[in-house]
FILUMDO-834365 format. One record per residue (C-alpha): x, y, z; residue in three letters. Coordinates in steps of 0.02 Angstrom, whole numbers, plus 50000, padded with zeros to 5 digits. Each point is the difference from the previous one (the first is absolute). Layout:
N
XYZALA...
END
This chain:
201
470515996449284UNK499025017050097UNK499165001949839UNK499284983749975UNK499544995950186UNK498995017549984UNK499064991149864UNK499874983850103UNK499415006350174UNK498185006849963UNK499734984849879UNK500414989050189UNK498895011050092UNK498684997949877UNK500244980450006UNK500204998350192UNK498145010650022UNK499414987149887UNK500414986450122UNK499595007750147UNK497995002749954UNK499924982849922UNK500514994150176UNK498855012650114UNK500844996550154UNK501145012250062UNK501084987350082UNK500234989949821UNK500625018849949UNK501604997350128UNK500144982549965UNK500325005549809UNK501075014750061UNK500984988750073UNK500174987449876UNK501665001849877UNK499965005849860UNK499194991049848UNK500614999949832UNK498865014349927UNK500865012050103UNK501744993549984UNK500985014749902UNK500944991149865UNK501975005649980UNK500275013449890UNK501404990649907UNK498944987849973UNK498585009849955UNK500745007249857UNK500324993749830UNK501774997949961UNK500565006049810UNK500714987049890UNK501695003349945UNK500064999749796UNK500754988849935UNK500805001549812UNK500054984949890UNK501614990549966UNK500824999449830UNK500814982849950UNK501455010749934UNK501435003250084UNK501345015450016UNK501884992749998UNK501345013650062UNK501754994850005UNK501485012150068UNK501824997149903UNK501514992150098UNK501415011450016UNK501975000150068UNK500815018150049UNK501485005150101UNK499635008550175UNK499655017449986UNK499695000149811UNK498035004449940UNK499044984049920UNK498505000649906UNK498854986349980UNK498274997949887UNK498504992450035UNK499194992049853UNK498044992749963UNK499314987149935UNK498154994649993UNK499735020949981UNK498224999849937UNK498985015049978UNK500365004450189UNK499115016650086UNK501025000050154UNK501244991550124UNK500655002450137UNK501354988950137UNK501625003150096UNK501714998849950UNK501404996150135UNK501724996750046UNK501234999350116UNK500355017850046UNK501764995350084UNK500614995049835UNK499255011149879UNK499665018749993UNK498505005649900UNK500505013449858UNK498735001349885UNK498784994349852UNK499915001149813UNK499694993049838UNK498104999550038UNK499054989649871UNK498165003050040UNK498745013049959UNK499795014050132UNK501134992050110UNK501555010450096UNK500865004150156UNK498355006150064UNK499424979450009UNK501404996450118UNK499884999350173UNK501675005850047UNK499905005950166UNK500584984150085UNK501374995449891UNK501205001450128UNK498964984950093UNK500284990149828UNK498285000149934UNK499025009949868UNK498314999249956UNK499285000749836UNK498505004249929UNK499535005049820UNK498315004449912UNK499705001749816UNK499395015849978UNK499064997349847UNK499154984850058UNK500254989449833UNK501064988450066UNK501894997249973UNK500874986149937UNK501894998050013UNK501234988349877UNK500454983550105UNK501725005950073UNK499975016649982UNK500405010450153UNK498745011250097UNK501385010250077UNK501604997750073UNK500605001750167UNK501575007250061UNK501234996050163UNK501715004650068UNK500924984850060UNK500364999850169UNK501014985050077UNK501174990149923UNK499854981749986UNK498205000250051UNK498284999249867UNK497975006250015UNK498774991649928UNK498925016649909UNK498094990650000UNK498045004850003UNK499204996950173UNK498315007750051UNK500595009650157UNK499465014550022UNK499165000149838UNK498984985149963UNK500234991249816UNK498395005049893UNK499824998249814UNK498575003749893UNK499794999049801UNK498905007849886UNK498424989150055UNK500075006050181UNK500594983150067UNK501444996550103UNK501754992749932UNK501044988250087UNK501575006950015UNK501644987750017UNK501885006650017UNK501634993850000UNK501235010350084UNK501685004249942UNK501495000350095UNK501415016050025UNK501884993050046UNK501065011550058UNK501824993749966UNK
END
């Protein structure tokens, strides 16, 4: 705002002068320095002043990423593992979303049996596990795009039961990490889950 009313002032003294000969009376030069101020020498807001970017915004794909997450049953205090498995994977580059659970009934352990190109522990967010979620986020590396057999699983996710006679639902939510796919044509997916549920007997 200093800069731009350094710009403004001389450009009002210049305009003021202007008026003041045009009138030749010294007492119309009061009157006008006591008049308010017009609209030429309003300064406008900065905010409003300046341009605001547009956000881009990526066009949508009709297709649509289904991930579904197995049921399970396991005693308290035994280790269950539980896949989740695609369909609608079509030439993908990247996702990324959140799993969760309950974290008073199940104890994160681990992950394996990763079925994607380039992806490994290093795509898990596993910080935060203890707060039941995990956020994921894979790239292909090669940029070609991967497709995946319907029902095949991406990876599988492992828990240690933790009290009896109680069950988690294990599901994709896009807190803290927001739900983003994008295929081979740089579009967005839709992405649709259903989550699977972890009883502990």
């Amino acid at each position: 705002m200093t800069i731009r009313l350094f710009f403004l002032l001389p450009v009002f003294f210049m305009l003021w002068s202007c008026q003041s000969d045009a009138s030749g009376s010294t007492a119309d030069q009061q009157s006008e320095t006591n008049q308010p101020a017009t609209s030429a020498t309003v300064v406008p807001d900065e905010k409003e002043a300046r341009p605001q970017p547009s956000l881009y915004q990526p066009p949508q794909s009709t297709e649509v990423l289904f991930l579904s997450i197995d049921d399970q049953t396991v005693a308290a205090g035994e280790t269950v593992c539980t896949p989740v498995r695609a369909k609608g994977f079509n030439s993908l580059l990247s996702m990324q979303y959140t799993v969760a659970w309950n974290p008073n009934v199940l104890t994160f352990k681990g992950l394996k049996d990763f079925g994607l190109p380039y992806l490994t522990i290093q795509n898990f967010g596993t910080t935060r596990v203890q707060e039941g979620v995990m956020p994921v986020a894979w790239i292909d590396n090669a940029l070609k795009g991967v497709t995946v057999s319907t029902g095949n699983p991406l990876y599988t996710v492992c828990f240690e039961a933790k009290a009896s006679g109680q069950s988690s639902p294990v599901q994709i939510i896009d807190q803290p990490t927001a739900i983003e796919v994008v295929n081979l044509g740089e579009k967005l997916v839709g992405l649709d889950s259903e989550p699977g549920t972890i009883t502990v007997q």
